[in-house]
Structures are given as C-alpha cells and as structure tokens.
C-alpha positions as CSV (number, residue, x, y, z in Angstrom):
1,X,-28.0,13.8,12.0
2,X,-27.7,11.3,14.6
3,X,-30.2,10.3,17.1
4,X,-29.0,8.5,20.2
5,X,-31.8,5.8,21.3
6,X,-30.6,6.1,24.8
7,X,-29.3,9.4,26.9
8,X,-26.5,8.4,29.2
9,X,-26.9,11.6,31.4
10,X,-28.2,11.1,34.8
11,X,-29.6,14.1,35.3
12,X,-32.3,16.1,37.0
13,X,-32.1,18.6,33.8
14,X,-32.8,15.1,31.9
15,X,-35.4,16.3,29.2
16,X,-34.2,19.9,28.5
17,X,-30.5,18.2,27.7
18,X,-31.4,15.9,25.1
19,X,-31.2,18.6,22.2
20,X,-27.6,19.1,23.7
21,X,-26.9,15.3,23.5
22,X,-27.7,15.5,20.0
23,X,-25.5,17.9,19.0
24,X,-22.5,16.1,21.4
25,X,-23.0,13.4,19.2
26,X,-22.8,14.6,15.9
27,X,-19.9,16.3,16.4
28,X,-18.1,13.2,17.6
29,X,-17.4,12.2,13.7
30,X,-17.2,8.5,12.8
31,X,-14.3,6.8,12.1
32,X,-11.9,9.1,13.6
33,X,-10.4,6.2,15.5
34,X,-9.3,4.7,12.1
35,X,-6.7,6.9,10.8
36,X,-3.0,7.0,10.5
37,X,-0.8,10.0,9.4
38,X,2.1,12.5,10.3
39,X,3.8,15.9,10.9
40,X,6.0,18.2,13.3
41,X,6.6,21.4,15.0
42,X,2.9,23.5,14.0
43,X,3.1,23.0,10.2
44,X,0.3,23.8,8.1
45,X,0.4,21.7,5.2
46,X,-1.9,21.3,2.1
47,X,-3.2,17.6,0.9
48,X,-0.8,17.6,-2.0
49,X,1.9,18.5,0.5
50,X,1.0,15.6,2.5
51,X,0.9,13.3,0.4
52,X,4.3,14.7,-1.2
53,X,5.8,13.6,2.4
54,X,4.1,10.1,2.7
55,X,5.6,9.4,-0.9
56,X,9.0,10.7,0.0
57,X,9.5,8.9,3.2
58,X,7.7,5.9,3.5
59,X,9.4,2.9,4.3
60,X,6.7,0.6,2.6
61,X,7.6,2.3,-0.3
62,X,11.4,1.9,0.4
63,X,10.7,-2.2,0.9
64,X,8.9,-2.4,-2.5
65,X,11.7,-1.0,-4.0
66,X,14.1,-3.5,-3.1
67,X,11.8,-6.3,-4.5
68,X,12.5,-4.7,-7.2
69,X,15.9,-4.3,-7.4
70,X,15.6,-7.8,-5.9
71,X,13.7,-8.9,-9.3
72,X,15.9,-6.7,-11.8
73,X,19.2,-9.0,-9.9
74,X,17.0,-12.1,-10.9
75,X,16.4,-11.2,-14.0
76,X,19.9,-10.3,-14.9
77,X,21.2,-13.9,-13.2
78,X,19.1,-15.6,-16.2
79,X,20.6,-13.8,-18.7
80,X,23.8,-14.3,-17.4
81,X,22.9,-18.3,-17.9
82,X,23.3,-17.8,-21.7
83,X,27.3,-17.0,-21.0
84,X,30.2,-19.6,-21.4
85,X,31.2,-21.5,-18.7
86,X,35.2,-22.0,-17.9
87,X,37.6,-22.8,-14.7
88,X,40.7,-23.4,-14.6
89,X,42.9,-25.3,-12.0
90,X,46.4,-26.1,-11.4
91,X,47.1,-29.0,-8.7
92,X,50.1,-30.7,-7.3
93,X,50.5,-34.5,-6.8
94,X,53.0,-36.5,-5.3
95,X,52.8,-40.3,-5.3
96,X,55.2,-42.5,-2.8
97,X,55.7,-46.5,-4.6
98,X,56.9,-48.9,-1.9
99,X,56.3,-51.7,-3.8
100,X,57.3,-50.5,-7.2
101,X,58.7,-54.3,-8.7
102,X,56.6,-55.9,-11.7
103,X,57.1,-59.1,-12.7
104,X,55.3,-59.8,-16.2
105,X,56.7,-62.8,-17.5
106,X,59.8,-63.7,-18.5
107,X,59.8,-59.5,-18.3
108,X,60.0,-57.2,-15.3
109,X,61.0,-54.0,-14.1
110,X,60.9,-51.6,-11.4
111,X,59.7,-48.6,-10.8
112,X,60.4,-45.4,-9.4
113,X,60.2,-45.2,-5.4
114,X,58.3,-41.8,-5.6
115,X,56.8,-39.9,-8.7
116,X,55.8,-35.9,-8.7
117,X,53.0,-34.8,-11.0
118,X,51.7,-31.0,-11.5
119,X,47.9,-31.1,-13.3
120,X,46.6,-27.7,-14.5
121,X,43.4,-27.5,-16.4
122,X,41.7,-25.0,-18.3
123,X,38.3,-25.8,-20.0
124,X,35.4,-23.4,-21.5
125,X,32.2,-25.0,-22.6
126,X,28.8,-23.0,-24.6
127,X,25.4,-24.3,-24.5
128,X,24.1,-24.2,-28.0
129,X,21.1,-25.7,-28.0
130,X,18.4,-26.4,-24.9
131,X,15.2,-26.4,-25.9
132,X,14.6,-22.8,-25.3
133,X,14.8,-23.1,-22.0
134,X,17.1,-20.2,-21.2
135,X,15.3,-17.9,-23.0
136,X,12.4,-18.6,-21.8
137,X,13.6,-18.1,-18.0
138,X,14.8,-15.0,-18.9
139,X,11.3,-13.7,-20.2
140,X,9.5,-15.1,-17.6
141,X,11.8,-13.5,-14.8
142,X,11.4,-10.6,-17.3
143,X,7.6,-10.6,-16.7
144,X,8.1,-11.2,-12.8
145,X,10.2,-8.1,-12.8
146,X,7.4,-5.9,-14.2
147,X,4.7,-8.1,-11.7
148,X,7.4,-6.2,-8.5
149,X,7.1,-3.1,-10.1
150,X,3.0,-2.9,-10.5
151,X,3.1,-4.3,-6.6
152,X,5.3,-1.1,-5.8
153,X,3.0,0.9,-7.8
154,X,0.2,-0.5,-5.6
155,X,2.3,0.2,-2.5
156,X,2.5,4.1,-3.7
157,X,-1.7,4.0,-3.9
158,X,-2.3,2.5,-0.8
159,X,0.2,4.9,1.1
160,X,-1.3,8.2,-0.9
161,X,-4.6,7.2,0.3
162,X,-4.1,6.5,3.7
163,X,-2.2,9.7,3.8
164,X,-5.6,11.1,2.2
165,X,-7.8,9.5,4.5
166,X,-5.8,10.6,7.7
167,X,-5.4,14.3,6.1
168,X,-9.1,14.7,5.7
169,X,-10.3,12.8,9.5
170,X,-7.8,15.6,10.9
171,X,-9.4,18.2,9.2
172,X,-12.9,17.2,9.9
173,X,-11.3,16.9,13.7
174,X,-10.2,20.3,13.5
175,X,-13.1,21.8,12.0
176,X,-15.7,20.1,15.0
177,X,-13.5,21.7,16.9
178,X,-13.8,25.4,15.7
179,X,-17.5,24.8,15.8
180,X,-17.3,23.5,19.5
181,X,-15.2,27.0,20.7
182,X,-18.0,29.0,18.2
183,X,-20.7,27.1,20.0
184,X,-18.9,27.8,23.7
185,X,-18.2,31.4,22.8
186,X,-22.6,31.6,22.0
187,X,-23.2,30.3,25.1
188,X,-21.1,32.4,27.2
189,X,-23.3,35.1,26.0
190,X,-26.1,33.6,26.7
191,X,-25.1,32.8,29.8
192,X,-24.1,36.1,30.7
193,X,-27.8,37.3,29.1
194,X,-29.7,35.1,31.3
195,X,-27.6,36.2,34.3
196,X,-28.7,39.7,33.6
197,X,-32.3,38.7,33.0
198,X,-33.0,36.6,35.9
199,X,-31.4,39.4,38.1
200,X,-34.6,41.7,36.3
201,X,-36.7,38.6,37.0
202,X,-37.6,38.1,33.2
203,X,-36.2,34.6,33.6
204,X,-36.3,31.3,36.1
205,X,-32.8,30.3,37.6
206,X,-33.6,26.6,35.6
207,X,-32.9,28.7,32.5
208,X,-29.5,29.7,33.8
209,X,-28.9,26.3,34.9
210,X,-30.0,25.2,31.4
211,X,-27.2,27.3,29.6
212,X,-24.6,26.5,32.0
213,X,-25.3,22.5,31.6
214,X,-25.3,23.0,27.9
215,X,-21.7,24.7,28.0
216,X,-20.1,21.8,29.8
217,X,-21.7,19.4,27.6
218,X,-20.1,20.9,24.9
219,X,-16.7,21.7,26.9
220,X,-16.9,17.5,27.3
221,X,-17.2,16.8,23.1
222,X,-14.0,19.3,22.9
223,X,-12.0,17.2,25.3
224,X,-12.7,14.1,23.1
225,X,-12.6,16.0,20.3
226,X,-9.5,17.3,21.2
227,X,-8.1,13.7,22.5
228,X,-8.8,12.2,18.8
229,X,-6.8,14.8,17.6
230,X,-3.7,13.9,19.4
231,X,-4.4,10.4,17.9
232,X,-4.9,11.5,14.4
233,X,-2.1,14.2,14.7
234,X,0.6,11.4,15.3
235,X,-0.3,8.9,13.6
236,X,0.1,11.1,10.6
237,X,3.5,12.2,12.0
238,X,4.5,8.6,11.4
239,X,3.2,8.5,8.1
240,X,4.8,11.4,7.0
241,X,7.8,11.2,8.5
242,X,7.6,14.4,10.1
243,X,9.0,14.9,14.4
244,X,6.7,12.6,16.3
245,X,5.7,16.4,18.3
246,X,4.9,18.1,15.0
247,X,1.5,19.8,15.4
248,X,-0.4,19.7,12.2
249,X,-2.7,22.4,11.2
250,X,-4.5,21.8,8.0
251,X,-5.8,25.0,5.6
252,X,-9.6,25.4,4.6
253,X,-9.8,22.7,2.1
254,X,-12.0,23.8,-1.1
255,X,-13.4,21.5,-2.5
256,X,-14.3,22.4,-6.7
257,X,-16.9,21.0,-8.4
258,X,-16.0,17.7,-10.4
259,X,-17.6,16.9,-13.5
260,X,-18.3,12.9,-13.1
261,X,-18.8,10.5,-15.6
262,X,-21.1,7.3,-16.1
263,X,-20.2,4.4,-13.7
264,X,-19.5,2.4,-16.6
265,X,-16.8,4.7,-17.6
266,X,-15.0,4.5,-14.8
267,X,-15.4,0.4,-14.2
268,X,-13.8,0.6,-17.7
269,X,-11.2,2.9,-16.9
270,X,-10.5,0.6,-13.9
271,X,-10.3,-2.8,-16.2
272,X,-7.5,-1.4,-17.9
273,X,-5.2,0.5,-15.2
274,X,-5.7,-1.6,-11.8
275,X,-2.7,-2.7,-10.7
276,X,-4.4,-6.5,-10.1
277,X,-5.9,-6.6,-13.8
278,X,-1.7,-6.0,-15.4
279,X,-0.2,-8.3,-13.1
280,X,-2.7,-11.2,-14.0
281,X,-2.0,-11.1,-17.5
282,X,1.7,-11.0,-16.6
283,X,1.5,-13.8,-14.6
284,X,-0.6,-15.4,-17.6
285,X,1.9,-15.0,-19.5
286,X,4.5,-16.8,-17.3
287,X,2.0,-19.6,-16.7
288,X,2.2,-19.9,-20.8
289,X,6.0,-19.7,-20.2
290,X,6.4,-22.1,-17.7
291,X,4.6,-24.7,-20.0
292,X,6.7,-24.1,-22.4
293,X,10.1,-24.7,-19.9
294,X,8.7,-27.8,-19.3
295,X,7.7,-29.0,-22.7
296,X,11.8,-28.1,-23.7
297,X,12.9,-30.3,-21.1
298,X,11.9,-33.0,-23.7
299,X,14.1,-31.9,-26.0
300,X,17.7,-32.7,-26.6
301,X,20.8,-30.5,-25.9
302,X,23.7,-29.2,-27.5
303,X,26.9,-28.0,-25.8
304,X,30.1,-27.1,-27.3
305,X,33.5,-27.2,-25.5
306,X,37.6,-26.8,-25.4
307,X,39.8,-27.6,-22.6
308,X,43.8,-27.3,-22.3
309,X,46.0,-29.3,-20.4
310,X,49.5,-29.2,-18.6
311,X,50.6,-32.2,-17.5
312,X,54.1,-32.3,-15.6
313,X,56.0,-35.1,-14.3
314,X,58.9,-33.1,-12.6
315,X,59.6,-32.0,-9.3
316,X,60.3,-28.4,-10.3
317,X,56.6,-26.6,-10.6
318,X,58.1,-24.6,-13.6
319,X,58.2,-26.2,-17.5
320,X,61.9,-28.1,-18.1
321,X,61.8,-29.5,-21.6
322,X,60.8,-33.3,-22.3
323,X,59.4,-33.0,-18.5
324,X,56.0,-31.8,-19.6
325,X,53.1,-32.4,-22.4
326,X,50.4,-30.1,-22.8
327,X,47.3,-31.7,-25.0
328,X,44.4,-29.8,-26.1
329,X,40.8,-30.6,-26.5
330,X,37.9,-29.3,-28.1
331,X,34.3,-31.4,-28.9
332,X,30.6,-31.6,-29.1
333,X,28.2,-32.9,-26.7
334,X,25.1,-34.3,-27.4
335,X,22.7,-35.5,-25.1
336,X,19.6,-36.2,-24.3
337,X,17.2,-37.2,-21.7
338,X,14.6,-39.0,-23.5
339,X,12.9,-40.1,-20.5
340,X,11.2,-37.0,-20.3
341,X,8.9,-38.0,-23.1
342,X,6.9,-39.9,-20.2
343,X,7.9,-38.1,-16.5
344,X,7.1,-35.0,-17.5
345,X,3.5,-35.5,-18.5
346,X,2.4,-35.0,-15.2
347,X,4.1,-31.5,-14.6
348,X,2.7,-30.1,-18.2
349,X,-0.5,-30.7,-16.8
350,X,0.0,-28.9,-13.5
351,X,1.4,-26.0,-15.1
352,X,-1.9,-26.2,-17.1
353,X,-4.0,-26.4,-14.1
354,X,-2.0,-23.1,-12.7
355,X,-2.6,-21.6,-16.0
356,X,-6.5,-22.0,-15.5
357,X,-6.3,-21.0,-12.1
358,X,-5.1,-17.4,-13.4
359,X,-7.4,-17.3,-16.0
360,X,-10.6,-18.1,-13.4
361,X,-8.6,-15.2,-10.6
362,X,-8.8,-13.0,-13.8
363,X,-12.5,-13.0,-13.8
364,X,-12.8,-13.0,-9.8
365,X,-10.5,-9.9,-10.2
366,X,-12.7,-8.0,-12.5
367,X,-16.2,-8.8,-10.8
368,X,-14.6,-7.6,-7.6
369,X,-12.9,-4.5,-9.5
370,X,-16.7,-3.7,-10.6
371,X,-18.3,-4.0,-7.6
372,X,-15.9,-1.8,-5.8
373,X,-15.8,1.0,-8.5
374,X,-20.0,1.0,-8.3
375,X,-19.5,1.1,-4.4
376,X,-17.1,4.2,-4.7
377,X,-18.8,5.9,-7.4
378,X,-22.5,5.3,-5.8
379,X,-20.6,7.2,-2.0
380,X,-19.3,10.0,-4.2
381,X,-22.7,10.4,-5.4
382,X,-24.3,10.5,-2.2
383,X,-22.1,12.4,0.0
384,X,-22.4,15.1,-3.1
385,X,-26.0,14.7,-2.8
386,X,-26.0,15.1,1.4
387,X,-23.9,18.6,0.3
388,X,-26.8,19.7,-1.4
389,X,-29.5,18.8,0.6
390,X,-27.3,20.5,3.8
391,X,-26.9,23.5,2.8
392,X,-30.3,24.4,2.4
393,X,-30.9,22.7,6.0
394,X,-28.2,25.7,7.2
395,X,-29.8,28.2,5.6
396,X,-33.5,26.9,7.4
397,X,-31.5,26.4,10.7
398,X,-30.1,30.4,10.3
399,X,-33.6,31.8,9.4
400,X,-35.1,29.6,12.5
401,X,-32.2,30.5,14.9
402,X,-33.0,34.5,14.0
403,X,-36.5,33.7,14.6
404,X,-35.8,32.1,17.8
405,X,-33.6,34.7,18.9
406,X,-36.0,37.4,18.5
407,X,-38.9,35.7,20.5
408,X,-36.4,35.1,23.3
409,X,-35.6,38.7,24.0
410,X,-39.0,39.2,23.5
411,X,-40.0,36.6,26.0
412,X,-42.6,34.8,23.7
413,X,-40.0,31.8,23.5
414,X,-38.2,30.0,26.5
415,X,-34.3,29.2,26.5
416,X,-34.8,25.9,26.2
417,X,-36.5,26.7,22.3
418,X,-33.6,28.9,22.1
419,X,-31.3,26.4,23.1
420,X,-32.7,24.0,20.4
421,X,-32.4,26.4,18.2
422,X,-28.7,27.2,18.1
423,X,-28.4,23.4,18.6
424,X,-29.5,22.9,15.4
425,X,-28.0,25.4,13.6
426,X,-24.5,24.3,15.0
427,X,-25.5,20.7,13.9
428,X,-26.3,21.8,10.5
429,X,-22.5,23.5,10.1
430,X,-21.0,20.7,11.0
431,X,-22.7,18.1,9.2
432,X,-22.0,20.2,6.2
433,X,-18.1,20.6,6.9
434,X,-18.0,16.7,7.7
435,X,-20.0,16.0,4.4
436,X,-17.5,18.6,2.3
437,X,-14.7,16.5,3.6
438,X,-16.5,13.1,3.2
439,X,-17.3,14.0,-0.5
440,X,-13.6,14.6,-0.7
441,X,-12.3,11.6,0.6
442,X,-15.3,9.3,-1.7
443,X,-13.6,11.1,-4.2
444,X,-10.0,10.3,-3.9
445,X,-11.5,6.7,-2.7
446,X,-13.3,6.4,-6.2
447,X,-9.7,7.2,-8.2
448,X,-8.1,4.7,-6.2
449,X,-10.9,2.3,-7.3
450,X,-10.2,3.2,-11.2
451,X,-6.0,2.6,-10.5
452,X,-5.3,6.3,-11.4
453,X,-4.4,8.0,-7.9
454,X,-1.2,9.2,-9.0
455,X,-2.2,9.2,-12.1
C-alpha cells in the first residue's frame, strides 16, 4: 500500500478524502511509463502469442541475423585463402625505332623501324607452407561466427522479455481499470442510497457530498489509467508488429505454482548457458589464436608455382609458325622474413595483454551474472511472498467491508467509515492482481537471468 506524505487536493472535504487519495494512488501502478509493446484491431492475445509476434517480426532480430550471415561470408573468405591463385593476361605491344643503326665496332647493323609484340600470360601459384597462418584465420573467424550467433541469441532474450514486460504492465493496466469501473459502479449505489436517506433525513448532505467527491476521484485515476493504456497499447503495437490502431485485450492470466530451486542452482545454471559466459571463452579462444598468427609470422614460407607463356613477334594477333615461342615455367619459392624474429616481439605481447584482459572480463562477467541471478531470484521470492500475505489482507478487507456495511444501514457507522471501508477492500484487490502479475514478470526476469528464456 502506498501512503502519499502530502495530499494535493485543495479541498474543503480535505480530511474525509484522504482514504480516497490512497486508493487513487495505488491504483496508479509503477512503472507503467516504462513499457514498449504492440498489436491491432481488438485482439486478444495470450503471452505466448505475444511473444510469438515479437519473435516473428522484430527487426532487431532481423539486423542480428545479418551479422550473421555477415560472419558466415567472413568465414568462408578465409577458407577461400587456402585456394590456388592464377590470372591470366594477353596484351598487345607495338614499339616505333627511329633510331634503329648500331655501330659495334668494326660490326653494325640496323634495325627494324617498327616491331609488334603480343604477350599473354597464364600463371597459377599454391601456398604450401605459412606458418599456419591460414588455418588459424579460418578458426578464429570460425569462433567469431559462433560469438554473432550467441549476440543474436541475446537479441531474441532481450526482445522476448521486453515483449513480457510490456504484456504484463498492460495487463496490470487493464486490470486497475476493471477495478476502477467495479469501484464507480459501488459508488453509484451508494450515491443513490444516500440520496434516498438524506431525503428520510437519516443522513447529512456532507455524506452525499462525500460519495460524490469520492466518484470523481476515482473517474480522475481511470482517465490516467486509461491514458497509460494508450501508451502501453502502442508501444506494444510496435513491438509486435501488429496495425499501429490495434487494440490489445489481454485474457486473465493464471499464474501456476512454480516449484523453485536453491539460488545456487540457478547461479549455476546461469554460469553455463548466459550468452556473455560462451562468448568469453570464444573470444579466449581467438585471443590464444591470434598469438598464435603472430608467432607463425616468424616462420618461413613455402609457395609452389607454374606459368605459361605466348610470346609473339608478328603483326597478325593469331599463331603463324616461326613467329611465336611459347615457354613454360614451373618453381618453388622460398622465403622468408627473418626480421620478424625481433619486430614482432612487441605484438606477441599485446596479444597476451588482450588475452588477460578476457580472462579478468571473464571473472567481472560471472560476479555480475551472480549478483543479478540473487537479485532476480530474491524479487521472485518476495513478490510470491506479498501474494500470500495479500490474500489474507482481502479476505480481512471483505469480512471488515460486510461489517461496515451493516453498521451503515443500521446507522451505528457514518459514510465516511464506510467509505474507508470499500477503499480498502478495493486496494487490497488490486494490490493482489498487481502482485500476481509482478510475481509473473520476477519470474520470467529470473529465467532471463539463468540464459534459458527460450529455452
């Protein structure tokens, strides 16, 4: 229950309002403001539904795939490094000789005025040896492709809770405002009651007042009630994908008892599937890689190739015999860049440093994993707890509100006791729907905090 330390109501019915203000208040549910969701059209959906349609249409979703596809096309670029390499050209040449005499000696001659020349080239060349270098950059682009995919898989959490979180602030929306059109339907008959009485004289015209000031109290929570709503309604519209005028109506959620474990459990549950714990041992593992890379950079290389030639010293671009020669190559080549032995130094040891820097983000990682599991697990806990302890508080609030009731007609209790009465009784339904949704939502909060949502 919330208790407002100041009443904004300037009123001459000042004091007998306050139990009204109470109730205004706790039926304007916290955090309402901090949803996002989406629908169309009055559809009534169910939370699996929901989050069916934020699955299927999101476009975060959508991006994260194409990082992946993005990674997969990296991945397959490295592997194509291991292939042959070959061209192949064919080029045409003419040369023009003005001064074409040589005198050597006692010897010279001339040459020609002009000479043609067509050059075509064909050459393939295999890397057989590199350090290990390709291989290695195709297992670390490997492991960088599986990084994309957990992030996508952490997309899909993050938008199936938000869809959660937004399903369940409508329907705790939704639900205040039932109670608000129970509680204005009550007080229409109490007004009508007190109309009757004070025409017999049984009651003062403040107790009239008092009834009517305490229905447009409540008529005022409906409208914001009504105007968070409209908020929460199309926001989840968007997230859904649904018409942007959809009008969602959500069915009585029921919320079955869930047998919880020991927070340990699920901190260890959480160690092993949170999407942050795998990707930190992948990237591990391409820290290791990349020292690796760097240490093969050291090491020699081997590269085998053949090349063709047509060389042709004719005008006419096709073969004539005795016009053309055509020699062929093949070879090793070996070669290596021994200065490495001393430049790369510096880069093993930055790799090394990035390799420690994963190792020390692994442990932040898991001390912040624990904390928030404990923090999820300890709300489920409570809001089960604040179930509990609310539903007896109805059942005191009924028995009080019959009790109350009866003095009234009998006239041994005023309308403002009355008034309080029903005030509290309202309160006590509400704070129990809010807390049935709030344990739902602490619950789906405390899977996302052990990585097994959609799991």
């Amino acid at each position: 229950m919330i208790t407002p330390t100041n009443n904004p109501l300037n009123h001459p019915f000042k004091k007998m309002v306050k139990p009204v203000y109470r109730f205004a208040i706790a039926i304007l549910v916290p955090g309402l403001m901090l949803s996002s969701t989406a629908s169309a059209q009055d559809r009534t959906l169910t939370l699996d539904e929901a989050i069916k349609l934020g699955i299927q249409n999101s476009k975060v979703l959508k991006l994260s795939q194409s990082k992946i596809d993005q990674a997969v096309s990296k991945y397959n670029q490295a592997k194509d490094e291991v292939l042959p390499t070959g061209s192949v050209s064919y080029g045409y040449n003419r040369a023009e000789i003005p001064a074409n005499h040589l005198a050597l000696g006692k010897t010279s001659f001339n040459l020609p005025s002009s000479a043609d020349a067509y050059l075509g080239i064909v050459s393939l060349k295999e890397t057989i040896y590199a350090g290990g270098k390709l291989k290695l950059a195709q297992q670390s682009t490997d492991l960088l492709t599986k990084v994309s995919k957990l992030d996508a898989d952490k997309d899909k959490d993050q938008i199936t809770y938000d869809v959660v979180n937004s399903f369940y602030n409508l329907y705790k929306v939704l639900q205040s405002k039932k109670v608000v059109e129970q509680n204005l339907k009550s007080i229409d008959d109490q007004i009508h009651q007190s109309q009757r009485f004070y025409e017999q004289g049984l009651v003062t015209k403040n107790d009239v007042l008092r009834f009517q000031l305490q229905r447009s109290n409540v008529e005022l929570n409906g409208i914001d009630l009504e105007a968070n709503r409209k908020i929460i309604n199309y926001d989840l519209n968007i997230l859904l994908g649904l018409p942007e005028t959809t009008q969602i109506n959500i069915d009585q959620i029921r919320e079955t008892d869930r047998q919880i474990g020991s927070v340990s459990s699920y901190i260890d549950t959480a160690l092993i599937n949170r999407q942050e714990v795998q990707q930190l041992v992948l990237q591990s593992k391409v820290a290791d890689y990349n020292i690796k890379s760097i240490h093969a950079n050291q090491l020699p290389t081997l590269a085998a190739s053949a090349g063709g030639y047509y060389v042709d010293v004719s005008a006419n671009p096709f073969p004539q015999n005795g016009k053309y020669i055509t020699p062929l190559t093949v070879g090793l080549t070996f070669s290596w860049n021994f200065s490495s032995l001393w430049t790369n130094k510096n880069k093993v040891t930055e790799a090394k440093i990035e390799r420690e820097q994963v190792s020390i983000n692994q442990g932040i990682t898991a001390d912040n994993i624990r904390k928030d599991v404990n923090r999820s697990y300890e709300s489920y806990i409570e809001a089960i707890d604040k179930i509990k302890l609310l539903q007896t508080s109805i059942d005191q609030a009924g028995e009080n509100d019959k009790i109350l009731q009866s003095k009234y007609k009998s006239s041994t209790a005023t309308a403002t006791d009355k008034a309080d009465a029903e005030t509290l009784l309202y309160q006590a339904q509400i704070n129990l729907e809010l807390a049935k949704a709030d344990a739902g939502l602490a619950y789906y909060t405390l899977l996302k905090s052990t990585g097994k949502l959609n799991k």
